[in-house]
C-alpha positions in Angstrom: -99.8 -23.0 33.6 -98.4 -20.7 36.6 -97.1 -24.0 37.8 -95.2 -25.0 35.0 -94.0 -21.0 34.3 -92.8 -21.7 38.1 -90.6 -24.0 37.2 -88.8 -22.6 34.1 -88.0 -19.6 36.2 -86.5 -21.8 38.9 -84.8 -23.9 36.3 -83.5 -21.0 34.5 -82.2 -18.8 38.1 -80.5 -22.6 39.1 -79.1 -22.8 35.3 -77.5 -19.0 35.9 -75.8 -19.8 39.4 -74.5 -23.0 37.9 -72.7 -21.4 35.3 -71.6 -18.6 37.4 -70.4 -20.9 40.1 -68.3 -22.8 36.9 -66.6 -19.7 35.9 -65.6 -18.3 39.4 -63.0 -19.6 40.6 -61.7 -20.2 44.1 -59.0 -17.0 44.8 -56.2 -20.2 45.3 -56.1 -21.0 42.1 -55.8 -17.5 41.4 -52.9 -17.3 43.2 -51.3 -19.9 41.8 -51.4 -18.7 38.2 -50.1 -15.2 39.7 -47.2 -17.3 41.3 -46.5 -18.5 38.1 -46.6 -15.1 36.5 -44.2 -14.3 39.0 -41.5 -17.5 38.4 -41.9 -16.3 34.4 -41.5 -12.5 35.0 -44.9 -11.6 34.0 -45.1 -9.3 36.8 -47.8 -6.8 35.6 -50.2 -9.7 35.7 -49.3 -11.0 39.1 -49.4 -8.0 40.3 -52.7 -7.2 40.7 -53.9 -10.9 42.4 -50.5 -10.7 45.0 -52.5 -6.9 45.8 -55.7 -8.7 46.5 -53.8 -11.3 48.5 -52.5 -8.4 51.3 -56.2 -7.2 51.4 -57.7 -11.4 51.4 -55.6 -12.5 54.3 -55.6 -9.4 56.6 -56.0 -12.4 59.1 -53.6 -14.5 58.1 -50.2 -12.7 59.4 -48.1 -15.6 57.5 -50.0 -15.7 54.5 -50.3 -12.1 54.0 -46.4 -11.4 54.5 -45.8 -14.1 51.9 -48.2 -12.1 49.6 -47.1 -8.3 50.3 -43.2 -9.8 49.5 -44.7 -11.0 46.7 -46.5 -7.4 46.0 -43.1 -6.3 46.4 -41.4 -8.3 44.7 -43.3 -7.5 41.2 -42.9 -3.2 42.1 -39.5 -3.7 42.0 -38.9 -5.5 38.9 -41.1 -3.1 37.6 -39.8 -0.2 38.9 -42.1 1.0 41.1 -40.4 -0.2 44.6 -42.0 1.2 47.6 -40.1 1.7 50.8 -43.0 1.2 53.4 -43.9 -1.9 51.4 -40.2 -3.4 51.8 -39.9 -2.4 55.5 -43.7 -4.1 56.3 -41.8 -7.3 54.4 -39.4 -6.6 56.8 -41.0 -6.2 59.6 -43.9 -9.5 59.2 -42.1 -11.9 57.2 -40.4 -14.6 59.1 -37.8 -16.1 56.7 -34.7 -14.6 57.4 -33.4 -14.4 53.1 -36.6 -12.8 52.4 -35.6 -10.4 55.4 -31.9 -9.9 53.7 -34.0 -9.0 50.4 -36.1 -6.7 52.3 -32.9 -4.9 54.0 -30.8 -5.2 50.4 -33.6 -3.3 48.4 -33.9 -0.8 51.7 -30.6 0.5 50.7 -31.8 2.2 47.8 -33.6 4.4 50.0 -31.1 5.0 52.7 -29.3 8.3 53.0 -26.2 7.0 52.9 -25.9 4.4 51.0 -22.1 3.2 51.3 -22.9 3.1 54.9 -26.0 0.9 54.8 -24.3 -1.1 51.9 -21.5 -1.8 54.8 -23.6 -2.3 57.7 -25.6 -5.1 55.1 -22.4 -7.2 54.2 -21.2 -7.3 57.9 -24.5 -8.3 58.8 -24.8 -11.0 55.8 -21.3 -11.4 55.2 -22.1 -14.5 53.1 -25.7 -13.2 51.0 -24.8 -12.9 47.1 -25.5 -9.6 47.5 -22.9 -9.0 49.8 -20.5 -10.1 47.1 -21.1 -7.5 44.9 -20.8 -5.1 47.4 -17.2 -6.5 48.3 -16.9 -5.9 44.5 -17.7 -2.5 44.3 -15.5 -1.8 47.3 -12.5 -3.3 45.8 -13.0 -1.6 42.4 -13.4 1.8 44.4 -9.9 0.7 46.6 -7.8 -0.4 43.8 -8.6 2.9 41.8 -7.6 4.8 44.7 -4.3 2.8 45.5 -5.8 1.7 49.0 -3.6 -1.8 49.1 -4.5 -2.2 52.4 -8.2 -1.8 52.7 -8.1 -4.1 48.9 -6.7 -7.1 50.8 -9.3 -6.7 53.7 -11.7 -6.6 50.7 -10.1 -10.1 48.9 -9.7 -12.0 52.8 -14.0 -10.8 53.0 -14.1 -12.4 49.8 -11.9 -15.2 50.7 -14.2 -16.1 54.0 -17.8 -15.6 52.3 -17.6 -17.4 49.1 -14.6 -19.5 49.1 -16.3 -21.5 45.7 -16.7 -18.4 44.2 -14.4 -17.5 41.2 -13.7 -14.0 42.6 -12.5 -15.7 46.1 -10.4 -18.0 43.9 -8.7 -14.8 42.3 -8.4 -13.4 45.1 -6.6 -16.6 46.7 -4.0 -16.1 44.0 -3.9 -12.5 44.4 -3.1 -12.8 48.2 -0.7 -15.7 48.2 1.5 -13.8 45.3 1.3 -10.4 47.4 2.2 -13.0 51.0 5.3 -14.4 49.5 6.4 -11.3 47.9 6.4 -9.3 51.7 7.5 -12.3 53.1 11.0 -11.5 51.2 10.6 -7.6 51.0 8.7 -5.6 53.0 8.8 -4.6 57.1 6.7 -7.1 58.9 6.2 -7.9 62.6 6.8 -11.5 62.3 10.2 -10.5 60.2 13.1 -10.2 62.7 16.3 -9.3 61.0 20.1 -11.3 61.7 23.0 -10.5 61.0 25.9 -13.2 60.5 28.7 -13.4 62.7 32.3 -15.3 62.2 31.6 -19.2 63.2 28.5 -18.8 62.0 26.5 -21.5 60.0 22.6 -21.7 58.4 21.7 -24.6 60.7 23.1 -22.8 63.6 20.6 -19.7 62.9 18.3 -21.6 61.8 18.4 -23.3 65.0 18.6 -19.9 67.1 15.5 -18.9 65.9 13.5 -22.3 66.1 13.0 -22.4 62.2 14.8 -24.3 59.2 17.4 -23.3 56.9 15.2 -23.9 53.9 12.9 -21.1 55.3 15.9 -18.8 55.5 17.0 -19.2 51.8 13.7 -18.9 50.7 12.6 -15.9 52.3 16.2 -14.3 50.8 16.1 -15.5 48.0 19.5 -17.8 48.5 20.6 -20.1 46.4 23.1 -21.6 48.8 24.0 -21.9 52.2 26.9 -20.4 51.9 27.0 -17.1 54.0 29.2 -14.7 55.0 30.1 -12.2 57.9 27.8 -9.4 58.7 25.3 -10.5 55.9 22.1 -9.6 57.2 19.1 -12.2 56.5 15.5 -12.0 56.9 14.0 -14.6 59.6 10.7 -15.7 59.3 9.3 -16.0 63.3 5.9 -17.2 62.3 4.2 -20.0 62.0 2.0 -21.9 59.6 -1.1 -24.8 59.3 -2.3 -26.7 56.2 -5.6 -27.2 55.6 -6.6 -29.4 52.7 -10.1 -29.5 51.4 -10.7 -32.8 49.5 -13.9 -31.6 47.0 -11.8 -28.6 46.5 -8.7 -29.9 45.8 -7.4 -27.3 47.3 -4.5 -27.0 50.1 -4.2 -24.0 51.9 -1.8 -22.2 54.5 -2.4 -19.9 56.9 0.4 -17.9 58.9 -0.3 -18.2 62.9 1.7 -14.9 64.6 0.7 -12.9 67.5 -2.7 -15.2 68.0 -4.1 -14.4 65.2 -4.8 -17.0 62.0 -4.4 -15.8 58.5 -4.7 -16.9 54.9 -1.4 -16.9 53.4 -1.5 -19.0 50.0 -3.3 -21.4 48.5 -2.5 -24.0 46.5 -4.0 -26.8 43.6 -3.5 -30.7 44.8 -4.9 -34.3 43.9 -6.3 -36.7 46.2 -7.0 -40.3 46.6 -8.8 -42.2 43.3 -10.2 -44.5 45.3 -11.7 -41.3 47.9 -8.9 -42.7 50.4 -7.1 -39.7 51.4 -7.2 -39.8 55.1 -9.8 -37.0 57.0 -8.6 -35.5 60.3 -6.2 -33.7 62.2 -2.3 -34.9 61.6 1.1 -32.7 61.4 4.2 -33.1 59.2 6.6 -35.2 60.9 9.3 -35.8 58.2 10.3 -33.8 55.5 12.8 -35.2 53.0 14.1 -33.7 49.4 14.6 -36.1 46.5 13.0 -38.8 48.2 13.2 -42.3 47.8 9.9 -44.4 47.5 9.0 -47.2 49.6 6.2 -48.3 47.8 3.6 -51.0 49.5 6.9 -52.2 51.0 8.6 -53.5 48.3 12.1 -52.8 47.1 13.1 -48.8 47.6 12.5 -46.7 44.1 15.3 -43.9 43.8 14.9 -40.8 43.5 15.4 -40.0 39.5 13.6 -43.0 39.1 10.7 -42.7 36.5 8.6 -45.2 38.8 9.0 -42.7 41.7 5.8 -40.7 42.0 7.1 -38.9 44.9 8.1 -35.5 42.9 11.2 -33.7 44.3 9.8 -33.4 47.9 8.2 -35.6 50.5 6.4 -34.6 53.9 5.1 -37.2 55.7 2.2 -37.1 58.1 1.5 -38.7 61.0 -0.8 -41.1 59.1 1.4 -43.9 58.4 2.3 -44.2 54.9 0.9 -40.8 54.1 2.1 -37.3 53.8 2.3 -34.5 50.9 4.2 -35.0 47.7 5.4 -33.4 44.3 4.9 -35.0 41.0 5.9 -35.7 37.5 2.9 -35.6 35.9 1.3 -32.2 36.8 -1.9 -32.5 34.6 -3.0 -35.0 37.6 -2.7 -32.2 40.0 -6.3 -30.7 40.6 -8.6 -34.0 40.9 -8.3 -37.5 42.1 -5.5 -39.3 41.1 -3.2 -40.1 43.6 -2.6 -43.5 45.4 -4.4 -41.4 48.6 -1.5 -39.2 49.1 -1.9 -35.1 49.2 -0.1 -34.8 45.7 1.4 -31.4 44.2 3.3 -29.5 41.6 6.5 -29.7 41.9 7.2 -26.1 42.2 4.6 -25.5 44.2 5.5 -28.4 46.6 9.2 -26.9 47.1 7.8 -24.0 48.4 5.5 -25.2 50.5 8.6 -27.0 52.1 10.5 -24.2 52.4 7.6 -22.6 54.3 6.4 -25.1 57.0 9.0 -27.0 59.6 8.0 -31.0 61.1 5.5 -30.3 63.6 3.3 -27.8 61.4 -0.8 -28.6 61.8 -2.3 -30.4 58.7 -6.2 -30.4 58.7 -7.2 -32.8 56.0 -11.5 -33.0 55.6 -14.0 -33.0 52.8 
């Protein structure tokens, strides 16, 4: 009898740590369900297990950083962020985004915070967070009329997040703001002439190593006809094109005293057929109302509705390529060209008037 009573006891203790073994489960799988609760905002629920975690893998340096940014993580959404947790996930996690998160939530806690917020953008100058902090500072310029410290704030924009729609404003913003100085205001690059009897526009265009389109462009001529002592704005810079083919985008960028700026940026097609030539070239012809040689058959006029070369042509020095207007500006902005750099019109005219034969093109995708 005490044999068999034996046995239903042991039966019944082994019954009793089977089903307690079935219903604890290992911590992982714990942490997986609070990693989900994280991914779906349910932070009050993850909260507690990511706590554990800190306290679980004491000796696990990598496993308990990923768990106290975790911790962290769910106090800030819920509003309870903690500056000693955010500077240990600064201090013992190894990724260096979840180190930008730690320093971008640190600011909150700084004493200055327009200071920190600074030293953080020049320090991630391309973090998401960074962009609304060039944001903020441009809202903060423009209200005060600071124009100068505005367009540092658009070219920061420009140089982070050149996909971004504010960069793309920006652009705009800049190239409108570029051309209009380039015509009006005191610049170093802007030397001044004034026109004496014998006088011609090639001859000062010549003097000053540029091209009589750029002179009636920056002042605002409508012919070459000039006249003694009629003083004219020179343009003594320089100029490159970059195109970016995914972008379809073609920008300049004004070389003076060493230094490399964004002047204006402009909307282009490329190749259907992807065969717009990658690499480093330079204009080396530049002709108005051009005639088309196309695939060397017989020359297409200029006027001619067959011409697709638009009312200006630069060549490259790719043979058989270069950067065109066109009649059809609805193509302008994706691939559609027969692998040419193709352009508005308008736009292309002034691009001409800007750049001489010899002007850097960087072409690349």
């Amino acid at each position: 009898m005490k044999k068999v009573f034996l046995i239903i006891v042991l039966l019944g203790i082994a019954g009793t740590v089977a089903i307690l073994c079935a219903t604890r489960r290992p911590f992982e799988e714990k942490l997986a369900e609070a990693d989900k609760a994280l991914q779906e905002q349910r932070y009050s629920s993850a909260l507690p297990i990511f706590k554990k975690a800190v306290r679980k893998y004491e000796k696990t340096p990598a496993s308990q950083a990923d768990a106290l940014y975790k911790q962290a993580l769910c106090e800030t959404a819920l509003g309870k962020s903690d500056k000693e947790t955010w500077e240990k996930v600064k201090k013992l996690h190894s990724n260096p985004e979840v180190q930008a998160r730690a320093e971008f939530e640190l600011i909150a806690f700084a004493p200055d915070k327009e200071a920190a917020k600074l030293a953080f953008r020049e320090k991630y100058p391309k973090n998401e967070a960074s962009k609304g902090f060039l944001l903020e500072s441009l809202n903060a310029s423009n209200a005060k009329g600071d124009t100068q410290n505005s367009d540092l704030i658009r070219q920061a924009l420009i140089d982070g997040f050149p996909q971004s729609a504010e960069a793309k404003q920006a652009e705009a913003y800049i190239g409108d703001r570029n051309v209009s100085e380039l015509r009006e205001a005191k610049l170093d690059f802007i030397t001044n002439h004034v026109v004496h009897s014998g006088e011609i526009l090639n001859s000062i265009a010549r003097k000053y190593k540029t091209t009589a389109d750029s002179i009636l462009f920056v002042n605002r001529m409508n012919s070459d006809r000039i006249r003694i002592n009629q003083r004219l704005r020179i343009d003594m810079s320089s100029y490159l094109i970059d195109v970016s083919i995914p972008e379809f985008k073609l920008r300049v960028y004004r070389i003076w005293d060493g230094q490399t700026n964004f002047f204006k940026s402009y909307p282009v097609g490329t190749g259907k057929n992807d065969n717009t030539p990658r690499g480093d070239y330079i204009i080396n012809l530049k002709q108005k109302e051009p005639i088309w040689y196309k695939d060397n058959s017989k020359p297409i006029p200029y006027g001619d509705p067959e011409n697709a070369l638009g009312t200006r042509w630069m060549a490259i020095s790719y043979p058989g390529f270069g950067i065109h207007g066109t009649w059809e500006p609805d193509t302008v902005g994706k691939a559609s060209s027969a692998g040419c750099v193709r352009m508005r019109n308008e736009d292309v005219e002034e691009l001409f008037s800007l750049v001489k034969e010899g002007t850097p093109v960087h072409i690349h995708d």
